[in-house]
C-alpha positions, 0 to 999 in steps of 0.5 A: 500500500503507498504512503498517504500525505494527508492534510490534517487538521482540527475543525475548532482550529479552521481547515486551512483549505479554500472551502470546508470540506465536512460536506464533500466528505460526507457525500453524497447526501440525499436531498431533504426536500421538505414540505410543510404548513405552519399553524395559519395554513402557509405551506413551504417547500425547502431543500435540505441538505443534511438528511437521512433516515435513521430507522426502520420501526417505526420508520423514522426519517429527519432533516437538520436546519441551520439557523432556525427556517420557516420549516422547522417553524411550520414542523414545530406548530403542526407537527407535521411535513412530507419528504419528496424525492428529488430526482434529475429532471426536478434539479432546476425546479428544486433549487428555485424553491431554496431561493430565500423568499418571504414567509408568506411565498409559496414555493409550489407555484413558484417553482411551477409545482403542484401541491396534492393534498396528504393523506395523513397529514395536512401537508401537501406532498409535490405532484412531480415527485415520483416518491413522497412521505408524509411524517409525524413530527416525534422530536426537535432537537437543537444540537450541541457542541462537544462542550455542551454548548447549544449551536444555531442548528436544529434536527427534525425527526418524524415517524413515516405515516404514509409513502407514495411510491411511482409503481413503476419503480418498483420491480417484483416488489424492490424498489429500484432507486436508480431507475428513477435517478435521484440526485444528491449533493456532492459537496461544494457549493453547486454539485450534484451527483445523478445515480443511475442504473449504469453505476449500480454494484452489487458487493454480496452482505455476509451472513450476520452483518445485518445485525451489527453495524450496517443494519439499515443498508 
């Protein structure tokens, strides 16, 4: 194996580079695109790029905001929202709606989407999404440092409630994530990386593994 330089470096010191690399790190990361409705009806759709899921019973998915926005607000008053898939063809339209707009300004008609009522929840999901989820808000926590110093940052976690998934996505009963090539954020300020199925493999999971550490992938 050939030696590594490696830069090294300590967050609480600075990185010493020209952009923070945390986020091209930890990359990709899919896409929070985040529907929501405050106490008086507004409806809001964001993007975030801090999201995952974190269980599978109950399902629990969350996303996490820095500083305090409008779908934090909207989650913390109604206690609900809905997760709507990001693939290539809804790029353009999903980066208007993280345009930084008024409370008041719906991001639906903005970005020329359509808003189809929940199930579950009174949150609408977006008719262009070829898979959603409408959640239950179960907690909001706002982060601390090492130190146990609060920071401006906020995660959301909901229970899944409802999925809406396209049927044409799904193939003797799997979903097919890379048929409906879903982008993710790849780091950087403007990158984006597509998956598609040509860059599918498989690496077999041993027998066991699914009970210890990469349960869940």
């Amino acid at each position: 194996m050939t030696a590594m330089d490696f830069h090294y470096y300590e967050p609480s010191k600075g990185h010493g580079l020209k952009h923070n690399p945390l986020n091209a790190l930890i990359a990709p990361r899919p896409i929070g695109w985040i529907s929501s409705r405050d106490a008086q009806g507004q409806v809001n759709l964001a993007p975030y790029s801090f999201f995952n899921a974190f269980n599978y019973d109950p399902p629990i998915i969350g996303f996490s905001s820095s500083p305090w926005k409008d779908s934090v607000q909207n989650a913390s008053e109604t206690g609900e929202f809905v997760w709507n898939l990001v693939t290539r063809e809804l790029g353009d339209r999903m980066n208007e709606t993280s345009a930084p707009v008024a409370h008041d300004v719906d991001e639906f008609p903005l970005a020329g989407l359509t808003a189809v009522p929940g199930r579950v929840v009174n949150v609408p999901r977006v008719g262009e999404s070829r898979a959603a989820m409408e959640c239950k808000v179960i907690d909001i926590v706002q982060l601390r440092n090492q130190a146990g110093k609060k920071v401006d940052a906020w995660l959301v976690l909901g229970e899944v409630v409802a999925v809406y998934i396209d049927k044409l996505l799904l193939e003797d009963g799997v979903y097919q994530t890379a048929r409906a090539y879903p982008i993710m954020r790849a780091g950087g300020l403007h990158d984006y990386v597509q998956v598609s199925p040509e860059n599918v493999f498989r690496i077999m999971r041993l027998a066991g593994v699914g009970s210890k550490e990469h349960h869940g992938t």
